[in-house]
Steps between C-alpha positions, in 0.01 A plus 500: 500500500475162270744281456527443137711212294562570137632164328706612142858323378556891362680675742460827314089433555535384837702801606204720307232324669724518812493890505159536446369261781722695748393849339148362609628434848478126491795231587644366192586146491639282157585164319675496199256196360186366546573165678687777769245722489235194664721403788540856600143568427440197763790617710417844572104510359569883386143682405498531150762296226614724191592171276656489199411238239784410274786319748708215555427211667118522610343777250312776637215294411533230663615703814196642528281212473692359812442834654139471447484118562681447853287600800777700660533766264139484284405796665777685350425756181757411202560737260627373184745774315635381186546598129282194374217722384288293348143475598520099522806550727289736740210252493721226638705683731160592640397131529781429650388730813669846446284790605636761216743490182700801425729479165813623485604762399261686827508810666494590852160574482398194382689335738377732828152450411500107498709494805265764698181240374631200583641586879265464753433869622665499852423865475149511449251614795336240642147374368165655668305206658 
C-alpha cells in the first residue's frame, strides 16, 4: 500500500481522486492548495503526489517545482492533474519536475495506469543476480 497526497482546492475532485486512490488500496492523504500540499508533501513524504495546477496561494506549478527542488522530497513522483490542456502548459509543468500530466476531465483508467507506473513495485519478485 502507497501513501498517496492529491493537492486540489475542488473538493468535489479531491473527493473523486479520493475514491479512486483507496479503490486502488492506497492511503489517501490531501491539501486543499498548493503551498499546503508542499509542507505535507515534506511532512509525511507520501509515494506519489496527484497535484493539481490551478490554486490559491502557491499554484500547482510552483508547488511542484519545490517538490522537485528540495532534497527531502525530490525523490517523490508529482503528477500534475489539471484542465490547462495546452501543450505549452504540459511542457512547463514537465520542467518544473512532474513525472506525468493528466487533463481533466480523466478517467479511472487513466488515472490507475499512471499511479501503477509511477509507484515503486513493492510487489514485484525480486531481481535474479
Amino acid at each position: 500500500m502507497a501513501r498517496i497526497l492529491i493537492v486540489d482546492d475542488s473538493p468535489s475532485q479531491l473527493a473523486g481522486m479520493k475514491r479512486i486512490v483507496e479503490k486502488l488500496g492506497h492511503e489517501a492523504l490531501s491539501a486543499e492548495d498548493g503551498a499546503a500540499g508542499v509542507e505535507v508533501a515534506k511532512r509525511e513524504l507520501p509515494d506519489l503526489i496527484l497535484m493539481d495546477v490551478v490554486m490559491p496561494n502557491l499554484n500547482g506549478f510552483q508547488a511542484t517545482r519545490s517538490v522537485a527542488k528540495d532534497p527531502a522530497t525530490a525523490h517523490i513522483p508529482v503528477v500534475l492533474v489539471t484542465t490547462k490542456d495546452q501543450e505549452t502548459d504540459k511542457v512547463w509543468g514537465m520542467r518544473q519536475g512532474a513525472k506525468a500530466y493528466i487533463t481533466k476531465p480523466f478517467n479511472e483508467a487513466q488515472l490507475t495506469e499512471v499511479i501503477a507506473s509511477l509507484l515503486p513495485q513493492a510487489d514485484a519478485p525480486p531481481a535474479a543476480g
